[in-house]
C-alpha positions as a printed Julia matrix, in Angstrom:
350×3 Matrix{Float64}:
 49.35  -33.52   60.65
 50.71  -34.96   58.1
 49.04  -35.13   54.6
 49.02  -37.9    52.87
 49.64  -38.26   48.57
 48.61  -40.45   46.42
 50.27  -42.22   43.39
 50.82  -40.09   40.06
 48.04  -41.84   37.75
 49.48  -42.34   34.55
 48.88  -39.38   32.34
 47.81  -40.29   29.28
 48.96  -37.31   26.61
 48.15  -37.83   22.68
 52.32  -38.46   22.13
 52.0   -41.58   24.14
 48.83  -42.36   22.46
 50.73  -41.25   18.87
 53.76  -43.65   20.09
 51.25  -46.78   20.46
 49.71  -45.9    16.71
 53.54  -46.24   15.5
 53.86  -49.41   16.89
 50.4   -50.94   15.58
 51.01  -49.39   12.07
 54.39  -50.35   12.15
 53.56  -53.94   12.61
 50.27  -53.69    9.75
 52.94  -52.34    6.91
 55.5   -55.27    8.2
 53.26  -57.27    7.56
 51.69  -56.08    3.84
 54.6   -57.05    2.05
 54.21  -60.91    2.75
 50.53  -60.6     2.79
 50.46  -58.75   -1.25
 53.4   -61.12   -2.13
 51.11  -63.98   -1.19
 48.24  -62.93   -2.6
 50.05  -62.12   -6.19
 51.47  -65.56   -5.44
 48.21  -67.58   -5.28
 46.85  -65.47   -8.15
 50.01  -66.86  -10.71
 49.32  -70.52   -9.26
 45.72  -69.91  -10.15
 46.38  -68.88  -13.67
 42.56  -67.3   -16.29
 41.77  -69.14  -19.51
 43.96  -66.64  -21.44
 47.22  -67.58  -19.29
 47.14  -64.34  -16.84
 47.01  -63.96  -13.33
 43.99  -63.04  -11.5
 45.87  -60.97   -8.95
 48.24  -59.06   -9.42
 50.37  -56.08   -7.45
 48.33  -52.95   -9.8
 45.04  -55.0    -9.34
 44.99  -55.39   -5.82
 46.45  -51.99   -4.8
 43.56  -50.54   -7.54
 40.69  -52.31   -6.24
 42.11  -51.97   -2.66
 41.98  -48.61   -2.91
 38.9   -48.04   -4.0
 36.99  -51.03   -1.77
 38.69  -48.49    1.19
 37.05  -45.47    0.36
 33.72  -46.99    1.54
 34.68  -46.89    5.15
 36.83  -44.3     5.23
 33.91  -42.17    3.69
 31.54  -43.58    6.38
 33.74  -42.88    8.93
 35.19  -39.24    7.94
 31.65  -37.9     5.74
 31.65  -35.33    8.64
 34.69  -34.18    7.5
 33.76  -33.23    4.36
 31.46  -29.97    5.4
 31.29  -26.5     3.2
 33.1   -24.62    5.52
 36.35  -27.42    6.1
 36.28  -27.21    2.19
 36.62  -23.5     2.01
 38.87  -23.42    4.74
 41.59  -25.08    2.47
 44.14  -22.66    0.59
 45.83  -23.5    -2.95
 48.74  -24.75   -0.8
 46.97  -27.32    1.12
 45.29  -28.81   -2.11
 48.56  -28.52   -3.26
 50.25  -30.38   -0.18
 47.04  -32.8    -1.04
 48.37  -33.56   -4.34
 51.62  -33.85   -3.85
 50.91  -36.14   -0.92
 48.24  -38.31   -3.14
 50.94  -38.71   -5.47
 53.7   -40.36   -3.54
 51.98  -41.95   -1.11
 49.43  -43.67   -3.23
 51.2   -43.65   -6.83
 55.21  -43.32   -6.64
 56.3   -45.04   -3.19
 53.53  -48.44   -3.93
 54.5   -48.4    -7.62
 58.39  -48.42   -6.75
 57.63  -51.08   -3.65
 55.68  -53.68   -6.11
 58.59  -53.11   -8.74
 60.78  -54.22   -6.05
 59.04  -57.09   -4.96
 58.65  -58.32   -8.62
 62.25  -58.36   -9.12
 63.51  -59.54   -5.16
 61.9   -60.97   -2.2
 59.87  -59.68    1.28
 63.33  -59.67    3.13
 65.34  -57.97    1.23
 63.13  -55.01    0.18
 62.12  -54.71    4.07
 65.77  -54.47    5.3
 66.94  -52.03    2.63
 64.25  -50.13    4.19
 66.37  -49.75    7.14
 67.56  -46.56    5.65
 63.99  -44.78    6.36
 64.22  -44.28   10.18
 67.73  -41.97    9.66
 66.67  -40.12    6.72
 63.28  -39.1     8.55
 65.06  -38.31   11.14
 67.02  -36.15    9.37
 64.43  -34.97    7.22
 62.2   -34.26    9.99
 65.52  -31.89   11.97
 66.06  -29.84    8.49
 62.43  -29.09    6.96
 60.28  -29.54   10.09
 62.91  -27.96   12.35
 62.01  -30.74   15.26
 64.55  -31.28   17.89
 66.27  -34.69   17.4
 68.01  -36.26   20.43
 71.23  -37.77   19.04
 70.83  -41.19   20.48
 68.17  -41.66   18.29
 70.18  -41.12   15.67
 72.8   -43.33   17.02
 69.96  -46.19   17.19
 68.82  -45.47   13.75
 72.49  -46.17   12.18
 72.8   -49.13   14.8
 69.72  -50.39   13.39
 70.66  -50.18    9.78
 73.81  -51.53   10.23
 72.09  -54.79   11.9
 70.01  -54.75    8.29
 72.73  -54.03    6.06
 74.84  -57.29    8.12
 72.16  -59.93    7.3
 71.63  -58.56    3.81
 75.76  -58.8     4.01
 75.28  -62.67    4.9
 72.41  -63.13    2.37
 74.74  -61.87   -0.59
 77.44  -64.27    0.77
 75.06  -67.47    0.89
 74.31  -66.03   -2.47
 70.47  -66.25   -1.34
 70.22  -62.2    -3.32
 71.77  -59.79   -5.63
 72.16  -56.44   -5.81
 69.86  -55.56   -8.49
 66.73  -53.82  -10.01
 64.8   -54.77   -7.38
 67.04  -53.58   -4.71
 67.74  -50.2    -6.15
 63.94  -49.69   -6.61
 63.5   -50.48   -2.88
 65.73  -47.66   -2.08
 64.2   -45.38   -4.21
 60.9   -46.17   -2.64
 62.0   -45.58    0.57
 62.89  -42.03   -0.39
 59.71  -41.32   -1.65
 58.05  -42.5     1.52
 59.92  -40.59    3.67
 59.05  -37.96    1.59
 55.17  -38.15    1.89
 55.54  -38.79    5.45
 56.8   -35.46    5.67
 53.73  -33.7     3.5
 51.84  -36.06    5.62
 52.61  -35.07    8.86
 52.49  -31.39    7.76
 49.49  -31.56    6.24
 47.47  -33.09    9.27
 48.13  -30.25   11.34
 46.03  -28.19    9.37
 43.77  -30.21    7.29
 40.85  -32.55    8.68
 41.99  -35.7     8.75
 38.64  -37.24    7.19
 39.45  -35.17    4.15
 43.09  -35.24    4.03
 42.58  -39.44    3.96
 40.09  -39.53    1.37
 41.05  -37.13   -1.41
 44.65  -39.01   -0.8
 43.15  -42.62   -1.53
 40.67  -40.88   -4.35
 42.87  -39.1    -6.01
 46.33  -41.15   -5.48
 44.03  -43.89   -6.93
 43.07  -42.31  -10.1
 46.55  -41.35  -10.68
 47.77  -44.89  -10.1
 45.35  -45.91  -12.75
 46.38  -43.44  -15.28
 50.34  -44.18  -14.51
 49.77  -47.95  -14.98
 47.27  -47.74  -18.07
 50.53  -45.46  -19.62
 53.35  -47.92  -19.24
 51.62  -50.78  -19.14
 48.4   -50.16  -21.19
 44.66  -50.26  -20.12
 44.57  -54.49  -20.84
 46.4   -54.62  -17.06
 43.29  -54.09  -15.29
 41.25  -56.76  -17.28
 40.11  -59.65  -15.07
 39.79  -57.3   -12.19
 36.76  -58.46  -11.04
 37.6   -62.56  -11.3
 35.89  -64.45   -8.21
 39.84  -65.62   -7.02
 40.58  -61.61   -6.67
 37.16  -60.75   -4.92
 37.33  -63.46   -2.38
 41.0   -62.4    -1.35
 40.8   -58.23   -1.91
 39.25  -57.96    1.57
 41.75  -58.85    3.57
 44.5   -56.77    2.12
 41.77  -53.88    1.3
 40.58  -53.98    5.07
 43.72  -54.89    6.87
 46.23  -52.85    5.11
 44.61  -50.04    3.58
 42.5   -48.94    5.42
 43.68  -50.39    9.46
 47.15  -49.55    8.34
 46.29  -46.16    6.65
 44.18  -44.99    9.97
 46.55  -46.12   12.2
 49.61  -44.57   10.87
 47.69  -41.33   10.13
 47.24  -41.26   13.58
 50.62  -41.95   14.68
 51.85  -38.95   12.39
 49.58  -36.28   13.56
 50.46  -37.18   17.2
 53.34  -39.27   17.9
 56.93  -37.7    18.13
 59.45  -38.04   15.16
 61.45  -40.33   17.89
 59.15  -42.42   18.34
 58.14  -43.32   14.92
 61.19  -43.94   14.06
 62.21  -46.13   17.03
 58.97  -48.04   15.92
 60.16  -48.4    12.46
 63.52  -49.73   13.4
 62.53  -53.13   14.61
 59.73  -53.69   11.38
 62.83  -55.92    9.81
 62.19  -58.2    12.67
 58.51  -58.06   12.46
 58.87  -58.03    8.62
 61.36  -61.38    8.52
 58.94  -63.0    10.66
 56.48  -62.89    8.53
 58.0   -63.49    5.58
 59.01  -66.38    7.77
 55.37  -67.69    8.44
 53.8   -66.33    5.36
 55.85  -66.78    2.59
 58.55  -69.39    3.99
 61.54  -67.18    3.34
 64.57  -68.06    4.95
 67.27  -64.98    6.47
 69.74  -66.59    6.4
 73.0   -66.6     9.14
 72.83  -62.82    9.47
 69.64  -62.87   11.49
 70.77  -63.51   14.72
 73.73  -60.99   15.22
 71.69  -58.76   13.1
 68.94  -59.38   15.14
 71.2   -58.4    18.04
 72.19  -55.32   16.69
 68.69  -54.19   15.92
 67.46  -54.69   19.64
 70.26  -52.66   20.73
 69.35  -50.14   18.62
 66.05  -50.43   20.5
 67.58  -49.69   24.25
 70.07  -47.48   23.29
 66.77  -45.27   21.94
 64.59  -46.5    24.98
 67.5   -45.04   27.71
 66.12  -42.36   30.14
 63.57  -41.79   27.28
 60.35  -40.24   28.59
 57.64  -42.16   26.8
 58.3   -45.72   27.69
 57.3   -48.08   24.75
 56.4   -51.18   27.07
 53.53  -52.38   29.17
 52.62  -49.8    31.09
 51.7   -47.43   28.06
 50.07  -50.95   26.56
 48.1   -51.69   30.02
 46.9   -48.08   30.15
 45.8   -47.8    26.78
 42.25  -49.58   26.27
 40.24  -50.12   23.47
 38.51  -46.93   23.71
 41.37  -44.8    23.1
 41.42  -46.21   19.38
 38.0   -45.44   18.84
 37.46  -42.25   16.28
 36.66  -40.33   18.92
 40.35  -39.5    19.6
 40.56  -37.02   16.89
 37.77  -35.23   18.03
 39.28  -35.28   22.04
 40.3   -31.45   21.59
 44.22  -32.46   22.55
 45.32  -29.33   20.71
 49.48  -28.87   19.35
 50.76  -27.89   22.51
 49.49  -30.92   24.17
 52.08  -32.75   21.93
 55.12  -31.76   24.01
């Protein structure tokens, strides 16, 4: 007699899981740019008595920062036990630091910079770079096994940015400037705290890791800004224009994004965070599009093209498939907080 099978359910592993927290995050920090820019905006059309803007890129990220570590402290205070404490060595509260610092002082301070001296679109696309470096990165200091066609999409990828930023220079709609040169140094520095961060996580509760980041990262934000640009920066924090906006970008990007994406680096594969990353300049240039009213200029659609064949050439014969089925099989419980406390341990990763 013969026995009948049924259908392979679809097994759902913490990579997959990891691989749909890229994508979400991915499409959050796309979208921070053109929601900060247009917050900083309204702020300078919506000039104080004394001539200053109400909102600004140091106050938001400041008071952002610190509205977050409500939540995050209601949702991690577990986390923060005797015995996770003790657990940590001098090189965790080192990694810790370090991590604070670029995540939360260096790579915002160098992004803002950037977006004071250039626009949403440009900054975003000269961000291209990030998905090869990690990937690179990742290979030499994490030792992870890259497959080389996502390499090859990476530099397909960038090369779609770097032709509409060609076309932009040509319509003279940009210049290679400050600005430009400080989005590339940002994007350095966050490849480099994605690194710490995705070290870090594997050993160090997540609850804690996120909130002596934002604490810490915070207070050294305010001590780099009072230094070069003196204490008088953060006056007017507290004007009712800046506390009717700081929710969205506190809530929406801080602390959604931050979650999100810590999620996606403590169990997505390097592959698939950066195939997420590749298509933000899409996602980014459409908002900017909606948000800000930016145009891209002729280089967007065979840019565009080039970008979403970065995207199948990555996707070919690749084992975690990044369309509806993961979606459809993925509900709303998996996001809950819950998932850090499933017991999926490191091997389950593979």
């Amino acid at each position: 007699m013969q026995r009948l099978t049924t259908p392979t359910r679809f097994q759902l592993t913490p990579s997959r899981v990891g691989c749909v927290f890229a994508w979400i995050g991915m499409s959050i920090y796309a979208a921070s740019n053109s929601i900060a820019t247009f917050l900083v905006n309204l702020g300078a059309a919506n000039p104080l008595a004394d001539g200053s803007s109400a909102i600004t890129f140091s106050k938001l990220f400041l008071l952002g920062s610190l509205i977050s570590l409500v939540p995050l402290w209601f949702l991690f205070r577990r986390d923060w036990t005797r015995d996770n404490l003790r657990a940590l060595t001098r090189g965790d509260y080192a990694l810790l630091t370090v991590a604070s610092f670029l995540s939360t002082v260096l790579t915002p301070g160098l992004f803002f910079f950037a977006l004071e001296h250039s626009n949403v679109t440009n900054v975003v696309l000269i961000g291209r770079i990030e998905p090869i470096l990690f990937l690179v990165a990742a290979s030499a200091f994490l030792k992870e096994r890259i497959d080389p066609k996502y390499m090859l999409a990476g530099l397909i990828a960038f090369a779609g940015a770097a032709l509409i930023i060609s076309f932009r220079v040509r319509d003279e709609q940009c210049n290679f400037d400050v600005g430009e040169f400080a989005a590339i140094g940002a994007t350095l520095s966050y490849v480099a705290s994605a690194l710490i961060a995705r070290t870090a996580l594997q050993r160090i509760p997540m609850g804690v890791f996120s909130i002596y980041r934002t604490a810490v990262g915070t207070l050294m934000f305010f001590v780099m800004i009072s230094v070069l640009q003196g204490p008088q920066e953060f006056h007017n924090i507290l004007e009712p224009l800046m506390l009717r906006w700081i929710w969205l970008y506190a809530l929406v990007v801080i602390v959604a994004g931050q979650l999100i994406w810590f999620f996606a680096l403590k169990y997505a594969r390097s592959a698939d965070i950066s195939l997420a990353t590749s298509v933000s300049p899409l996602v980014s240039i459409l908002f900017a599009m909606l948000i800000l009213g930016e145009q891209p200029g002729a280089g967007l659609v065979p840019g565009t093209a080039l970008i979403l064949l970065a995207i199948y050439v990555a996707q070919r014969k690749t084992g975690v498939a990044l369309t509806s089925p993961v979606l459809r099989a993925v509900d709303s419980r998996v996001f809950s907080l819950g998932l850090v406390r499933a017991g999926w341990s490191r091997k389950a990763r593979a």
